[in-house]
Every structure is written in structure tokens, then in C-alpha cells.
C-alpha positions in Angstrom: 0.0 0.0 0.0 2.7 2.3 1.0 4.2 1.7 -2.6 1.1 2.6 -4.3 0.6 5.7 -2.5 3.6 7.0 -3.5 3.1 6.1 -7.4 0.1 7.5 -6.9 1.5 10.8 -5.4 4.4 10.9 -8.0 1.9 10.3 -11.5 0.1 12.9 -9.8 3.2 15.3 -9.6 4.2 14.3 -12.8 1.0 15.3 -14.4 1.8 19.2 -14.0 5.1 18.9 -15.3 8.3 16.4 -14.7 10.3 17.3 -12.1 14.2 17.0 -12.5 17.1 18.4 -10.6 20.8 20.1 -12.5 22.0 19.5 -9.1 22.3 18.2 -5.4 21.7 21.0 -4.1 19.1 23.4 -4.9 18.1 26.6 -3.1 18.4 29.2 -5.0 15.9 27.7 -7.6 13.1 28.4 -4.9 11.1 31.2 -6.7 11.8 34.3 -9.2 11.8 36.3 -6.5 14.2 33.9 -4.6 16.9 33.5 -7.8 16.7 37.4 -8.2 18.2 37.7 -4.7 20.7 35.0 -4.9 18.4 33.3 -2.3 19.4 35.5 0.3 16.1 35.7 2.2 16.6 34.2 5.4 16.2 37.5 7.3 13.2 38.9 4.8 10.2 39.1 6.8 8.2 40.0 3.9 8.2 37.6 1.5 5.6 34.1 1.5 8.9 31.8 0.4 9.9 32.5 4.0 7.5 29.3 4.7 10.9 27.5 3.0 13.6 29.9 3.7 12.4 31.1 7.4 8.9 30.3 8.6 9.2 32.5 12.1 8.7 35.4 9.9 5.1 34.1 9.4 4.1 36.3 11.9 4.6 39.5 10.5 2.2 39.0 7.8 -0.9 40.8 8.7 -3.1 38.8 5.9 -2.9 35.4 4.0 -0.6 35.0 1.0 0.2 32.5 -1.3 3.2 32.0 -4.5 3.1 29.6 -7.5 5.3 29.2 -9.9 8.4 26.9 -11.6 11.9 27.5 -12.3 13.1 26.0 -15.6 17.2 24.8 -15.3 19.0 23.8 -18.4 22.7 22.3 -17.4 25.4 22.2 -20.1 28.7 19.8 -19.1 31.1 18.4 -21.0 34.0 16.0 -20.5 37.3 16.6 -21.9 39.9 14.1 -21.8 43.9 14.9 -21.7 43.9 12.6 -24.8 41.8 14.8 -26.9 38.5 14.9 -27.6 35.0 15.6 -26.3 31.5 14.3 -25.0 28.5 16.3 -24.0 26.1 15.4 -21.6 22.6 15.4 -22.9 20.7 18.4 -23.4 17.6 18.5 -21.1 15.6 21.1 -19.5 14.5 20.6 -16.0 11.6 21.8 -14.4 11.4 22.4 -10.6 7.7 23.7 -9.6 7.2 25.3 -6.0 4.2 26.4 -3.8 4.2 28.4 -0.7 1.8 29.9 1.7 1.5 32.1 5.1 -2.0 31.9 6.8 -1.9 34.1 9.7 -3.7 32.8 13.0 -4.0 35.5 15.6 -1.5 38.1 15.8 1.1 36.0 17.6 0.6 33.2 15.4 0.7 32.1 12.3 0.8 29.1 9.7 2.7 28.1 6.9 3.5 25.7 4.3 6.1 25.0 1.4 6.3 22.4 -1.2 9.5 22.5 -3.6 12.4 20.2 -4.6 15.6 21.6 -2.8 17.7 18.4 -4.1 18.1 16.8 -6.9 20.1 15.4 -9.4 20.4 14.6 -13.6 23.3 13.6 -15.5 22.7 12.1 -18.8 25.8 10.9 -20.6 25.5 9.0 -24.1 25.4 5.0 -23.4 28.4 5.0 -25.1 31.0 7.4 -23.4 34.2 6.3 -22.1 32.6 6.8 -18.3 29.8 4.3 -18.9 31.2 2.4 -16.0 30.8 4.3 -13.8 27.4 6.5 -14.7 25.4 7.3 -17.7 22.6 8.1 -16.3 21.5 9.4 -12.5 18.6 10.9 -11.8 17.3 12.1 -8.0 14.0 13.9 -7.4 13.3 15.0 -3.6 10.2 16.3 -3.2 9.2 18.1 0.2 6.2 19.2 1.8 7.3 21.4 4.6 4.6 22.4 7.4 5.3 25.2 9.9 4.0 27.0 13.0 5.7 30.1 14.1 5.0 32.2 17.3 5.7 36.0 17.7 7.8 36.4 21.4 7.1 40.0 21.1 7.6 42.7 18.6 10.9 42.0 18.0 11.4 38.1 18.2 9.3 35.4 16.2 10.4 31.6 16.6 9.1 28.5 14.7 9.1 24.9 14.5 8.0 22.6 11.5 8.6 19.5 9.8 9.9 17.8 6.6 8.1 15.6 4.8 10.1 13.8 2.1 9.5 11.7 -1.1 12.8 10.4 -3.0 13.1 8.7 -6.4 16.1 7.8 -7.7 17.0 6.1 -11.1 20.8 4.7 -12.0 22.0 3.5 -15.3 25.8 2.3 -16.2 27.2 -0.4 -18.0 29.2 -3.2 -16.6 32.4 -4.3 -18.3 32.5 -8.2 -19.0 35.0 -8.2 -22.1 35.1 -10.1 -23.9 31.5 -10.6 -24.7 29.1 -6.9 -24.7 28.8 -4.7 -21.8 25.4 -5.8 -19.5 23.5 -2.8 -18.9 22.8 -2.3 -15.4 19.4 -0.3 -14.1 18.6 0.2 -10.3 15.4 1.9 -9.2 14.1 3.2 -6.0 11.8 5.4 -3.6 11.4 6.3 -0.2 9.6 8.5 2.2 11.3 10.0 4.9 10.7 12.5 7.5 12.8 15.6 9.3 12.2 18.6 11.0 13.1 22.5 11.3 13.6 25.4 14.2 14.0 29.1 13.0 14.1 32.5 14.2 13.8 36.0 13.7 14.9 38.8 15.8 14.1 42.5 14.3 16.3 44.9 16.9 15.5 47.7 14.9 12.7 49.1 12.7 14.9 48.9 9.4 17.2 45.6 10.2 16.2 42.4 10.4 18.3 39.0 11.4 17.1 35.6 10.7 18.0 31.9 11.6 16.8 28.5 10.1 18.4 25.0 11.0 16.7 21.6 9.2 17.6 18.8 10.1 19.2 15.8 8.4 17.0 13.2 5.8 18.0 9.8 6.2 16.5 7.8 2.5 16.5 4.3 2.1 15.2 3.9 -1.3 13.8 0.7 -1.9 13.5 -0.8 -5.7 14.5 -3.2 -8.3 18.2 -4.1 -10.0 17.7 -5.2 -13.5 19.9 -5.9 -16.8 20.1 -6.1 -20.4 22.1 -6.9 -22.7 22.8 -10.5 -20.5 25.0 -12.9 -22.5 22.9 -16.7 -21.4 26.5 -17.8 -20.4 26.4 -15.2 -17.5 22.4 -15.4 -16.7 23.3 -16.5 -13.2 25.4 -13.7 -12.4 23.0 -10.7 -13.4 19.6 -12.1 -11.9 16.6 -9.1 -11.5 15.7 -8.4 -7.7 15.4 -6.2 -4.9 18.0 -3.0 -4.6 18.6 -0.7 -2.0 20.5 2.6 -1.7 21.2 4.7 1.4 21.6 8.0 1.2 22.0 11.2 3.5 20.7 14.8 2.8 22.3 17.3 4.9 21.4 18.9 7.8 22.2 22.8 7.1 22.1 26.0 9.0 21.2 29.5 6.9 22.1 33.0 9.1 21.1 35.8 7.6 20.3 39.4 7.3 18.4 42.2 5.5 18.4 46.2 6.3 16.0 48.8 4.8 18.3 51.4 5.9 18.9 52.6 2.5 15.8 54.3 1.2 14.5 52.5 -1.8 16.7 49.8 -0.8 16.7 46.2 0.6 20.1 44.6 1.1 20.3 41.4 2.4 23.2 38.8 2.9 23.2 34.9 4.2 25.6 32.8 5.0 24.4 29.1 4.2 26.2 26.1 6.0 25.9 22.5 4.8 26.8 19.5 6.8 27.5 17.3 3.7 30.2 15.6 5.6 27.8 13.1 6.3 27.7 11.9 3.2 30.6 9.3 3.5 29.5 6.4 1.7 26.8 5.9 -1.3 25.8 2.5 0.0 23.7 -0.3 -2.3 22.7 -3.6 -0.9 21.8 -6.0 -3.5 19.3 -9.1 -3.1 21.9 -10.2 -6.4 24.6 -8.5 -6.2 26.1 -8.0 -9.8 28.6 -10.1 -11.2 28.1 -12.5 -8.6 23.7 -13.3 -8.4 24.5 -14.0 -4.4 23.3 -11.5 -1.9 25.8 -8.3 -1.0 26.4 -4.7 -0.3 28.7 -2.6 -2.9 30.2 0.9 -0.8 31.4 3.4 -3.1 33.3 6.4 -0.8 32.3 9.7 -1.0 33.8 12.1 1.7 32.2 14.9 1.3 33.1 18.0 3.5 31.1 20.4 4.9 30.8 23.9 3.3 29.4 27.4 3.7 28.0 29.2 1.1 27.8 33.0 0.7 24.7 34.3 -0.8 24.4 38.2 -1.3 21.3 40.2 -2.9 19.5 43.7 -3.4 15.8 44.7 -4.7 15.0 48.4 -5.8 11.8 49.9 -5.7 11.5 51.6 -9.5 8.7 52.7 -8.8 5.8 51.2 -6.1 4.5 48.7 -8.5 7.7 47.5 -9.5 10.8 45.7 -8.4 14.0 45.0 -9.7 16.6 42.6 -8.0 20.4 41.3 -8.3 21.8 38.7 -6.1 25.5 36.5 -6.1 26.3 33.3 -4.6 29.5 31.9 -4.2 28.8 27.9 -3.3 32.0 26.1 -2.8 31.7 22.1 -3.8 31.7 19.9 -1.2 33.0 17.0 -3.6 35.9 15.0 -2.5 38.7 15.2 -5.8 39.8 12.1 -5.0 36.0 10.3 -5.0 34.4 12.9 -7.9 32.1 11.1 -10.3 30.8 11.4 -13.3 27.0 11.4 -11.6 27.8 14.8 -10.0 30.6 16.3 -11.9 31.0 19.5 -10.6 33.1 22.2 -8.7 33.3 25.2 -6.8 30.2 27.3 -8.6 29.1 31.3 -9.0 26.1 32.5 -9.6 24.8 35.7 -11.2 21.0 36.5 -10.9 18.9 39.3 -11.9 15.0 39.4 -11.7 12.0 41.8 -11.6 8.4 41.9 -10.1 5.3 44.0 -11.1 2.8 44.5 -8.6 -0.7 45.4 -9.2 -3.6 45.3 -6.3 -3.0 41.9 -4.3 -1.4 40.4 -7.6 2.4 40.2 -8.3 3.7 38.6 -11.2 8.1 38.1 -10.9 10.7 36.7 -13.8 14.1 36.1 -12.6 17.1 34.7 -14.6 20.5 33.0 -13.1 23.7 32.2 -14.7 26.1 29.3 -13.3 29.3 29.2 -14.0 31.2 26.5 -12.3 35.4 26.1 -12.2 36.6 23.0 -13.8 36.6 20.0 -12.5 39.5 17.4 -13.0 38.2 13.8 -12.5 38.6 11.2 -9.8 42.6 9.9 -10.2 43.0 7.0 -11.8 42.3 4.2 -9.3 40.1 5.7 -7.1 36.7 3.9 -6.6 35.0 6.7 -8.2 37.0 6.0 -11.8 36.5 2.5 -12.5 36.3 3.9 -16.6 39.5 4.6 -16.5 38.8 8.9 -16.9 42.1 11.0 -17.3 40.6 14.5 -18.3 38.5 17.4 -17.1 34.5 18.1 -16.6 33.1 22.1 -17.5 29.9 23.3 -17.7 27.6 25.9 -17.0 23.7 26.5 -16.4 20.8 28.9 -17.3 17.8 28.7 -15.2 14.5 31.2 -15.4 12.1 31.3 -13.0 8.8 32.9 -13.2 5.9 32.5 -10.4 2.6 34.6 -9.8 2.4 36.0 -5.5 -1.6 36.6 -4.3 -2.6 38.3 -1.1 -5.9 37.9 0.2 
């Protein structure tokens, strides 16, 4: 039953558009209004993604709200290899919906909810590229319905508490050298619910200066599925049996401090810092009812290491006029990716982002379009060796993304 429900859920998702991740981690794809600023809205008590960002701000909203919209992220890496040469990953455009909502109770407190996808993953090499063994395809989809009650201390302090509701799937593809005969095609597919929660805070000392806190907690996944294969030579039927798959898998805890200032007239400035505890993400563990190569039960453990990271995230909106808004917002978002354990199912490096967006406002409507380049430093792969380069890769990733974002804001 639990299975059906959540193929249920997903068709249901699925129906208003796919839902794909360009990378782990995703924040700044929140909402227009969220890229424009470089996601630097933890300490913005005036804006309805706070029921993602910061829900204690909930309480400063004297009337319901609500914000709809998707962001639209089109990746672009390539692999380079010392040797000469090139391969692309596969062009694909990546939608990643969002919904939020503040529902103010009584004047002390107030109600919120968020749904978005704030990781995920999609790497799509051709079946044929020299990293086949070790991905060609990966593709993970959290989705997260986030609950929240806040509480307002007094005029200056607001605290809140909520939880994390989680839905994973996740879909892996590679190839699996048996030379002399064809490579077998390896597929492993999986889902999980999981559960987490949230604390935040807001503390508004002065009039025109706000601070803000959030800290979520870790996401434990177990994705439960099926390992299958093609391309099976009858001499080696025994060895690459269908049946149950797991993989474990840790989403970070993270802690976002932040601030904003109206002390500039026309002005909001606001700055976060954005920690991420990704050193718990030491192992990508799959247990196998048949473990490949071998058709007897087992675990495989590839090594990650990840460290832990803080991200800088800086932004600015400027009243043009009262019915419009325009906004400009940075990020520097250092990897947290081992060199020694980099694969080619996350590719990537240190990364900067540029974002500029605008909003037009009209009665209790606002309508915002934001736009975000990423540019990320290159990335050598995995030495040759390590667990993470079983292909044998001697070369160099690069890349960089466009995402747009548009979403529609009503107050009631």
C-alpha cells in the first residue's frame, strides 16, 4: 500500500510537469523572487517563500498570502579528456515547480507551508562514453512538503518549528564491463519516504534591520526498488539475476544565518551565509538481493567524503517605482566533492552564480521573472584508481547553467 501511494503521489506530480534536478543541491531555484536575490532571504520578513527559507517570519504578515510558480534549469557539461577529444552530456531542460503559503492565525501566530524540490540530481551521458562504467545516467527527485508554525515572542522576536516531509526517487543506469562478450546494462530503481524537522528565528532589533535563523535537520532515505539488466550474455544469466536494490543515502542537515536592512531608502540589502553539513555523506551504499557479477546477496560501498561547506549568498531589490521591483543577487557555493571520489553522476566544482530578476505588482497580484547564470570552475576527474573512476577517466569536466524562474504572488 505504502508503494502505491507513493506512485500514486508521484503520477500525480508528474501530471503538471516532470520534475528533475541540475543538481544536489538546490536553493536558490526556490522562486523568481528567490533566484533574483541569490536566495538571500533568510532574514526577509516579507516575503511568502519564507514558509521555506524562514517560517518564524510568518508572523509578520498581517493577511494570508500564497506563490506559485516553476523555475526552468538547463545544465550544459562536458568531458574533456587529456587525450583529446569531447563528449557532452545530454541536453535537457529541467523543471522544478514550488508552492508556498502564510496563513496568519491570531496576531502572535501564524501558519505556513512550502512544497519544492531543494535536491536533486540529472546527468545524462550517451550509453556509449568512455565513463559508462561508472554512470550514464542518474537521476534524483526529492520532493518536500514542509509544514510550519511560528510564534511572535514579542515585537521583535518570532520563533518556529516545523517538519519535513520527504518523497525520493532515484534512477541509476551504467554499464558493466564483462570483455570479452558486450557490456550488460545495469538499471537500479528506488523510492522512499522520509521525514525531518526545522527550528527558525527572527529577531528584528531595529525598525529597518532584520536578522534571521533557520536549521533543518538531516534526511535519512533508504530507497527501496528493483536491479535489472540487459544486454545479458545466457552464459552469465546466473550472475546478473533481476531483484530487490537498495541505496542509502543522506541529505544534509544545514544552518542559513542571515540578514536584511532597509536602511537605504529604496533599498533592501540582504546577505546569508548558508552552512551544509555534507560531511555526512561518507558512503553511497547499495545492498543487493543479487549483487552484480556474482547473483548472491551483498552490499557494494562506493566512498564519498564529502566536506562540509558554507556558502555566501548576497542580494538587493530596488523599488523603481511602487509597482515595480528589480533585483540582483550573487552566490558563491563552494563544492563539497571529495577530488579524490568525484564522479561522473555529479561532476562538478566550486560554482558562482549571477541573478537578476524583476516583479510588477498590481492590487493583491504580483507577477516576478528572474534569470541565473552558473558558472562553475573545472573540475578534473577522480585519479586513476580511485573507486569513483572504474572507466579509467584522465581529463577534465566544465559546464555551465541557465535557469529562469517565473511565479505569480496573491494576497488575500
Amino acid at each position: 500500500m505504502k508503494k502505491r501511494l507513493g506512485l500514486i503521489l508521484v503520477f500525480l506530480l508528474l501530471v503538471t510537469g516532470r520534475a528533475f534536478g541540475a543538481g544536489f543541491q538546490l536553493f536558490n531555484e526556490g522562486s523568481a523572487r528567490v533566484m533574483g536575490l541569490g536566495a538571500a532571504v533568510t532574514a526577509r520578513d516579507d516575503m511568502v517563500e519564507s514558509a521555506w527559507y524562514n517560517p518564524s517570519a510568518a508572523v509578520f504578515f498581517s493577511r494570508p498570502e500564497v506563490l506559485a510558480g516553476s523555475a526552468l534549469v538547463i545544465p550544459s557539461i562536458k568531458y574533456e579528456p587529456k587525450a583529446g577529444g569531447e563528449y557532452e552530456m545530454i541536453d535537457r531542460v529541467h523543471p522544478l515547480p514550488f508552492f508556498y503559503g502564510v496563513f496568519p492565525v491570531t496576531e502572535r501566530v501564524a501558519l505556513s507551508f512550502s512544497f519544492n524540490l531543494p535536491y536533486g540530481l540529472t546527468t545524462d551521458w550517451p550509453d556509449d562514453w568512455p565513463g559508462r562504467y561508472d554512470a550514464d545516467y542518474t537521476s534524483l527527485k526529492t520532493f518536500f512538503w514542509v509544514p510550519s508554525i511560528s510564534f511572535k515572542l514579542n515585537d521583535k522576536f518570532a520563533i518556529a518549528v516545523g517538519a519535513q516531509l520527504v518523497y525520493a526517487d532515484a534512477k541509476m543506469e551504467n554499464a558493466i564491463n564483462v570483455s570479452p562478450l558486450p557490456d550488460v546494462r545495469a538499471r537500479l530503481e528506488g523510492s522512499d519516504w522520509a521525514n525531518g524537522w526545522l527550528v527558525a528565528l527572527t529577531f528584528k532589533p531595529w525598525e529597518h534591520t532584520t536578522f534571521g535563523l533557520i536549521y533543518r535537520s538531516e534526511i535519512n532515505l533508504d530507497l527501496e526498488g528493483v536491479a535489472s539488466y540487459e544486454n545479458v550474455h545466457p552464459l552469465l544469466s546466473n550472475a546478473f539475476k533481476r531483484g530487490d536494490g537498495e541505496v542509502f543515502l543522506t541529505l544534509p542537515d544545514t544552518l542559513s544565518l542571515g540578514v536584511s536592512t532597509r536602511i537605504i531608502p529604496g533599498w533592501i540589502l540582504s546577505a546569508d551565509l548558508l552552512w551544509s553539513g555534507w560531511s555526512s555523506y561518507e558512503n553511497l551504499t547499495f545492498k543487493f538481493e543479487y549483487l552484480p557479477g556474482t547473483g548472491l546477496p551483498g552490499t557494494l560501498v562506493k566512498p564519498k567524503n564529502w566536506h562540509d561547506r558554507w556558502a555566501l549568498r548576497l542580494g538587493a531589490e530596488y523599488a523603481l517605482k511602487p509597482s515595480w521591483k528589480l533585483r540582483f543577487g550573487y552566490v558563491y557555493d563552494p563544492s563539497p566533492i571529495d577530488d579524490y571520489t568525484r564522479g561522473p553522476e555529479l561532476p562538478t566544482n566550486d560554482r558562482q552564480l549571477f541573478n537578476i530578476g524583476v516583479g510588477y505588482l498590481k492590487g493583491n497580484l504580483q507577477v516576478n521573472a528572474a534569470y541565473t547564470y552558473l558558472i562553475m570552475d573545472d573540475a578534473s576527474t577522480a585519479p586513476l584508481g580511485s573507486p569513483a573512476n572504474s572507466s579509467g577517466l584522465d581529463g577534465d569536466y566544465e559546464g555551465d547553467t541557465h535557469i529562469f524562474g517565473v511565479d505569480v504572488k496573491l494576497k488575500f
